[in-house]
Each structure stands twice: as C-alpha cells, then as structure tokens.
KEGU-919768 format. One record per residue (C-alpha): residue number from 1; residue in one letter; chain; z, x, y. Coordinates in steps of 0.02 Angstrom, whole numbers, always signed. Each point is the difference from the previous one (the first is absolute). Layout:
+-----+------+-------+--------+--------+--------+
!  nr ! rest ! kette !     up !   east !  north !
+-----+------+-------+--------+--------+--------+
! NUM !    a !     A !      Z !      X !      Y !
...
+-----+------+-------+--------+--------+--------+
END
This chain:
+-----+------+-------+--------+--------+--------+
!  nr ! rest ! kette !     up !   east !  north !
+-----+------+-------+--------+--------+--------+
!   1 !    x !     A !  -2227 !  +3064 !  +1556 !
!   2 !    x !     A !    -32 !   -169 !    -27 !
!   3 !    x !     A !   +143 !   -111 !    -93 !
!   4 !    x !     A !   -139 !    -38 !   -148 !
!   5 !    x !     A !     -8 !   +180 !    -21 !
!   6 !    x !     A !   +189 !    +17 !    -36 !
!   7 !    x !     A !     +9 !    -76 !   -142 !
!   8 !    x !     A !   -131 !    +71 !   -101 !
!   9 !    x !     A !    +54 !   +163 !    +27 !
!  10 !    x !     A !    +93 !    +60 !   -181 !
!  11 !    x !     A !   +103 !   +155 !    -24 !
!  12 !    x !     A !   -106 !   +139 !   -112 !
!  13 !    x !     A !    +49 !    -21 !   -190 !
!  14 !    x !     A !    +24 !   -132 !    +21 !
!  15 !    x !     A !    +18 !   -148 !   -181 !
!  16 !    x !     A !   -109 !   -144 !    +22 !
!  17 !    x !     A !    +84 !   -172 !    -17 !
!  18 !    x !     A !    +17 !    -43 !   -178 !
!  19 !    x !     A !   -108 !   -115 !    -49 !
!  20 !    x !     A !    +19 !   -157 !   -118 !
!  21 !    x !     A !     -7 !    -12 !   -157 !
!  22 !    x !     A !    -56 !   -189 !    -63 !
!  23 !    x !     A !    -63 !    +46 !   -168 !
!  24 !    x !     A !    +45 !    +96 !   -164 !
!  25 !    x !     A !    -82 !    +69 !    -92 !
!  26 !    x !     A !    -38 !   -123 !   -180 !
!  27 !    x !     A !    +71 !   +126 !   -130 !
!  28 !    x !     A !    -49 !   -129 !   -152 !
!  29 !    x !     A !   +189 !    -71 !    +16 !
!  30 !    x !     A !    +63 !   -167 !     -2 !
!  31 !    x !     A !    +70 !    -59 !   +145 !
!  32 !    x !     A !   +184 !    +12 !    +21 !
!  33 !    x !     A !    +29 !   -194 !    +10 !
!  34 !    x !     A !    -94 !    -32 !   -152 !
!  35 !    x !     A !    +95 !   +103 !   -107 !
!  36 !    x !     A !   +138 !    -45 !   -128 !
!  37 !    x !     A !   +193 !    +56 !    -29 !
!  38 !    x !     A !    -56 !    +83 !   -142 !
!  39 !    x !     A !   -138 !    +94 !    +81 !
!  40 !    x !     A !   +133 !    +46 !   +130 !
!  41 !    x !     A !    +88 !    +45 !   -121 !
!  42 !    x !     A !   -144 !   +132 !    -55 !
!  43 !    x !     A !    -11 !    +57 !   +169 !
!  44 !    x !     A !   +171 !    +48 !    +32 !
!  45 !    x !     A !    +40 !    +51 !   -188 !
!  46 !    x !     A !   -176 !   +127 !    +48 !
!  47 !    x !     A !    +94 !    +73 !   +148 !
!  48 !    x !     A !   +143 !    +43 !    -84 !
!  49 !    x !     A !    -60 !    +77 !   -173 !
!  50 !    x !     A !    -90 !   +108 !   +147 !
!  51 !    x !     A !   +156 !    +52 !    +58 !
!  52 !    x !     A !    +43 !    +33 !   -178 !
!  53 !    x !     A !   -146 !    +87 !    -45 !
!  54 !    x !     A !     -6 !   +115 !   +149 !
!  55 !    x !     A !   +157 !    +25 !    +51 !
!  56 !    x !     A !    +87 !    -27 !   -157 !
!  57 !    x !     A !   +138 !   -103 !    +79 !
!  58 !    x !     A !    +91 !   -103 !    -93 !
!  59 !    x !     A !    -15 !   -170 !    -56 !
!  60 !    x !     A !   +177 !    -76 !    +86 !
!  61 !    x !     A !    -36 !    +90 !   +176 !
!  62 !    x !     A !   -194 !    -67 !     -8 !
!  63 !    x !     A !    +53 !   -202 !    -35 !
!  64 !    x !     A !   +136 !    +24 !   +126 !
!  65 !    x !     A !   -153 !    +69 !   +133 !
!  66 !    x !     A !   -121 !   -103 !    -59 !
!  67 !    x !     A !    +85 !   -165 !    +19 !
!  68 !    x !     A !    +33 !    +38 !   +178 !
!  69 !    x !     A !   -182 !     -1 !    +39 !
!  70 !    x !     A !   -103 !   -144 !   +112 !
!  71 !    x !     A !    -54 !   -131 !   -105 !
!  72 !    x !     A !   +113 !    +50 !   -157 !
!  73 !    x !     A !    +67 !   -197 !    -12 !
!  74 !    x !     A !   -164 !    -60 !    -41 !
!  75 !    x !     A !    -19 !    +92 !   -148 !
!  76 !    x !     A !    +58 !    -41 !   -189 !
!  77 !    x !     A !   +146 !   +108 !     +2 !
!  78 !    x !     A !    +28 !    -42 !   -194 !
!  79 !    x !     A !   -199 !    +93 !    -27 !
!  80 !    x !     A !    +25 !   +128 !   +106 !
!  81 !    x !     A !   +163 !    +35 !    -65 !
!  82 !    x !     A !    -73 !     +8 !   -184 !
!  83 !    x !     A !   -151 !    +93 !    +59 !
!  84 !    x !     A !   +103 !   +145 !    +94 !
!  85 !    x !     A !   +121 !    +33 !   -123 !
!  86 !    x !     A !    -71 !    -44 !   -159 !
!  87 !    x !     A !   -151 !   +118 !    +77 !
!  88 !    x !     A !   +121 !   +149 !    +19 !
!  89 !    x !     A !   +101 !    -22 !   -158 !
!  90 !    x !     A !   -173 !    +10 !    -96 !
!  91 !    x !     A !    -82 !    +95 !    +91 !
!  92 !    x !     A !    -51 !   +139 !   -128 !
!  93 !    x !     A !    -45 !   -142 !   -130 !
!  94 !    x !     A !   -120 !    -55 !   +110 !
!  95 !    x !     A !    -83 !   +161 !    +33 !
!  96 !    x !     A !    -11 !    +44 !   -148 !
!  97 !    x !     A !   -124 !   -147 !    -28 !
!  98 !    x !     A !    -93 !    +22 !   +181 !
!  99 !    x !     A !     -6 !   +181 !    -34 !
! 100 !    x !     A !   -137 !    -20 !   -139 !
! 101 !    x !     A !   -121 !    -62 !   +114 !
! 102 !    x !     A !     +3 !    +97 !   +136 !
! 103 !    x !     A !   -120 !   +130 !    +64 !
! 104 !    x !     A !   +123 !   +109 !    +66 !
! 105 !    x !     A !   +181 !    +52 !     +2 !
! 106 !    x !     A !   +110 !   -138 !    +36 !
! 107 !    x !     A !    +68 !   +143 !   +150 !
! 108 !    x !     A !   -190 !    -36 !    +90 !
! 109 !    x !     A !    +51 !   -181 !    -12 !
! 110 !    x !     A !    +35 !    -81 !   +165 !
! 111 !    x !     A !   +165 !    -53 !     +0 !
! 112 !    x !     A !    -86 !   -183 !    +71 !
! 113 !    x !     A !    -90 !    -10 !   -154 !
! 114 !    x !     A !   +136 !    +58 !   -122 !
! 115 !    x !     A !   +113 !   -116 !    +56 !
! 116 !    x !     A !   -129 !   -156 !     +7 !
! 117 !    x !     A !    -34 !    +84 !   -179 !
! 118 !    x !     A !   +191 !    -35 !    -59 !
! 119 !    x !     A !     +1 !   -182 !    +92 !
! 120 !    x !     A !   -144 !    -44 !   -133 !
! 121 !    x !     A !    +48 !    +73 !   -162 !
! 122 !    x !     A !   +167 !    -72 !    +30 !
! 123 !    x !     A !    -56 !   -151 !    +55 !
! 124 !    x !     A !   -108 !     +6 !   -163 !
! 125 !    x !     A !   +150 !    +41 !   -105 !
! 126 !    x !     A !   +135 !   -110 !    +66 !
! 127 !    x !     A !    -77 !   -145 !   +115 !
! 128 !    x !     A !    -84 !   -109 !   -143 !
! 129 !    x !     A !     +3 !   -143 !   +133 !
! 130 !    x !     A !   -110 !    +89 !   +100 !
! 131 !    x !     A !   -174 !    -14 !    -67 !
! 132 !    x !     A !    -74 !   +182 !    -29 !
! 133 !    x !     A !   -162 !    -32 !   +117 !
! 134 !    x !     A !   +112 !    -52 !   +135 !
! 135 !    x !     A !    +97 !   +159 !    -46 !
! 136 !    x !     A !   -151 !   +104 !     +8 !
! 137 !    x !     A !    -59 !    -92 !   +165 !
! 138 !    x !     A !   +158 !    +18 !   +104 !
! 139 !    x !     A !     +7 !   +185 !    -55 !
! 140 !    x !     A !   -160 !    +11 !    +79 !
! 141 !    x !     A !    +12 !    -94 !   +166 !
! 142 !    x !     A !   +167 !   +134 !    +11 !
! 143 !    x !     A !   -107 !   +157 !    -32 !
! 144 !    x !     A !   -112 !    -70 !   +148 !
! 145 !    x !     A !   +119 !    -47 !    +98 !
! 146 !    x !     A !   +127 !   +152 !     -1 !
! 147 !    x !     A !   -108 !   +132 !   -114 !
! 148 !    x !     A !   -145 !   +132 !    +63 !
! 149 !    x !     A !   -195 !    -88 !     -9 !
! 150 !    x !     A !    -42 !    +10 !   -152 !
! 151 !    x !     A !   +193 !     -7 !    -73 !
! 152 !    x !     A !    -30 !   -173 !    -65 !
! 153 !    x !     A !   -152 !    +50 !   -104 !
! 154 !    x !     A !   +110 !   +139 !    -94 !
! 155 !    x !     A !   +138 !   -140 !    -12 !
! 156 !    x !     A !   -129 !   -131 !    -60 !
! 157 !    x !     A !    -45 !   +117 !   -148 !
! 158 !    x !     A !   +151 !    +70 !    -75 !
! 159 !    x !     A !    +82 !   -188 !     -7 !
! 160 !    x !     A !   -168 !    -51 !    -53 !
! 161 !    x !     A !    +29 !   +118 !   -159 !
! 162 !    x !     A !   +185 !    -47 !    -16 !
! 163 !    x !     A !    -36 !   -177 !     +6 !
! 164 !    x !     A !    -94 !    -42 !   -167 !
! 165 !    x !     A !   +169 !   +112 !   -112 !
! 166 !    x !     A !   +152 !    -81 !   +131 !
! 167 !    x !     A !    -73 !   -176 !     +2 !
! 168 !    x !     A !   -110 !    +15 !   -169 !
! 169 !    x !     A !    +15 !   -196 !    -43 !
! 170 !    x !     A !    -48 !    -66 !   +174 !
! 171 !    x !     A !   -119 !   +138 !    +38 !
! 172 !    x !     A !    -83 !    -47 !   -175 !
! 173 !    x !     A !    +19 !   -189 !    +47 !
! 174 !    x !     A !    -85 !    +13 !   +182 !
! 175 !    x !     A !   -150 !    +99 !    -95 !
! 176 !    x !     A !     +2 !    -98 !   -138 !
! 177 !    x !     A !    -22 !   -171 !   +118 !
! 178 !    x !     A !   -106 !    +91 !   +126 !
! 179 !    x !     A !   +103 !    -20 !   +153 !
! 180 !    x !     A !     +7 !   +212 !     +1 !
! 181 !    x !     A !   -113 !    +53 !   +139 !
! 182 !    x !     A !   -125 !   +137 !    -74 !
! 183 !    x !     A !    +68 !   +163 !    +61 !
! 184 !    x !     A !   -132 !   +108 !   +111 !
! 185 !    x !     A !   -138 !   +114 !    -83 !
! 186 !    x !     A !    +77 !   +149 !    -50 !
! 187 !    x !     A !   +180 !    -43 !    +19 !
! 188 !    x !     A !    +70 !    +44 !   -171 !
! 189 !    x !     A !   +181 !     +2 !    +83 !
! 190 !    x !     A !    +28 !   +144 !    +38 !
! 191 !    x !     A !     -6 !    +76 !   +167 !
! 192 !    x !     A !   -163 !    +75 !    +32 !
! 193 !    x !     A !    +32 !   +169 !    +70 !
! 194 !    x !     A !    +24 !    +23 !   +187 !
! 195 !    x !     A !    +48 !   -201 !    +12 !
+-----+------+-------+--------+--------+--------+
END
C-alpha cells in the first residue's frame, strides 16, 4: 500500500468531522448588542417566571440562579427585579384578565407564552414609563425569540385586547392622533384558534 492510501482509510462507523457553523438562523430577534438593560431585563425576568411556571420554584432560589447567569450585569436589575417578583406576587390577578381571551385553558398555554403574557400585563399595570406599544413590541420580539413559531402571534393578541382597558387613556390617545397602526383583518384580539 501506497502512503496516500493510508490516510484515507477510516475506521467503519465512523462520525464525520463536524462541520462549521457560520450562520444562524434569523429568528425575527434583535441582535444581542442592540438591545437595552431593560430588554435584558425581559429576557432574564422570561427565564425565570419559566422556572416559576414550570417548576414552581420559588421566587428567592430563581433571583439567586438567575443572577449567576452570562450576561446578567448588563441587564436592569431594578426591571427585572420588579418584573420577577411583582409577576409572581400577582400572578393570579393577571390571569384572571389574560384568561378572558384565550382560546384554551391557560394549562395548554406554553409556559414561554404565559410568562411573556405576565411580563406585559404587568408591565401594563405598573411600568407607566414604559410606553404600552413598546410594551406590546418587546413582548413580542420575546415570544419570537424564546416562544414556539407562532407563540408571538397568540402573545400579540391577548395584549392586543388587554391593551385598550390597562392603558385606556394612551391607547385612546394613539387612536385618537392616528399614530395606532391598524391591527390586521380579522384580528379582533383574541387569539384565533390554533394560533
């Protein structure tokens, strides 16, 4: 045997060399160095109502894990703070508005989309600062991010409906002025079922 022949010669079974990855794929999301403290905040404030939601640990062990993560320091700790635990302390406040417009049990919710659910209404309820379309569009941009493919569509409707009786005076002013983007044909809302 020839050396050239040597060194083609690969055991049976055997892997490939991994190849390269030099793209991902664009889920809709900003880009990580565009984004603010406060919608670090979100992020991390999403990650743990998860834990809350589906593991129903509680609020003191989740901060204590969650600050501990990559890329914690660059987030508002004061909003995410607010968001987690004001989140959990009203948590069946808030779905007893979301509830309403759902399509299904809040139980066939994903927990992605129940959480980024809470993050709005409270937002809504307690975060006057925040303006409620930017509310509504970082709830969104989480739901695509972090949620299943369509899970920001489901999101977009029920805060959607919440938005004009939480923020009645600056939903009313936005129409009222025009700046209110026409909602899509159809969308009354509420979720649409299967969304």
């Amino acid at each position: 045997m020839s050396e050239n022949n040597n060194h083609n010669d690969t055991p049976a079974g055997a892997r490939p060399p991994k190849q390269v990855r030099t793209g991902l794929k664009s889920t809709g999301a900003r880009k990580a160095a565009s984004k603010s403290g406060r919608s670090r905040a979100r992020e991390f404030a999403l990650q743990a109502l998860y834990q809350h939601i589906v593991g129903g640990n509680e609020a003191s062990a989740i901060d204590a894990f969650t600050r501990d993560l990559a890329g914690f320091h660059k987030a508002d700790s004061a909003h995410y703070d607010a968001l987690l635990h004001g989140s959990i302390a009203t948590a069946a406040e808030m779905d007893a508005l979301i509830t309403p417009l759902l399509d299904r049990k809040m139980a066939e919710i994903s927990p992605i989309e129940h959480a980024t659910m809470w993050i709005g209404v409270y937002e809504f309820q307690h975060c006057l600062d925040v303006p409620w379309r930017v509310v509504l569009n970082e709830c969104i941009e989480l739901a695509k991010e972090f949620g299943g493919t369509d899970g920001h569509k489901y999101v977009n409707a029920v805060l959607n409906g919440l938005a004009p009786r939480l923020r009645a005076l600056e939903v009313a002013a936005d129409k009222a002025s025009g700046a209110a983007a026409a909602a899509p044909a159809g969308d009354t809302g509420a979720p649409a079922t299967g969304a």
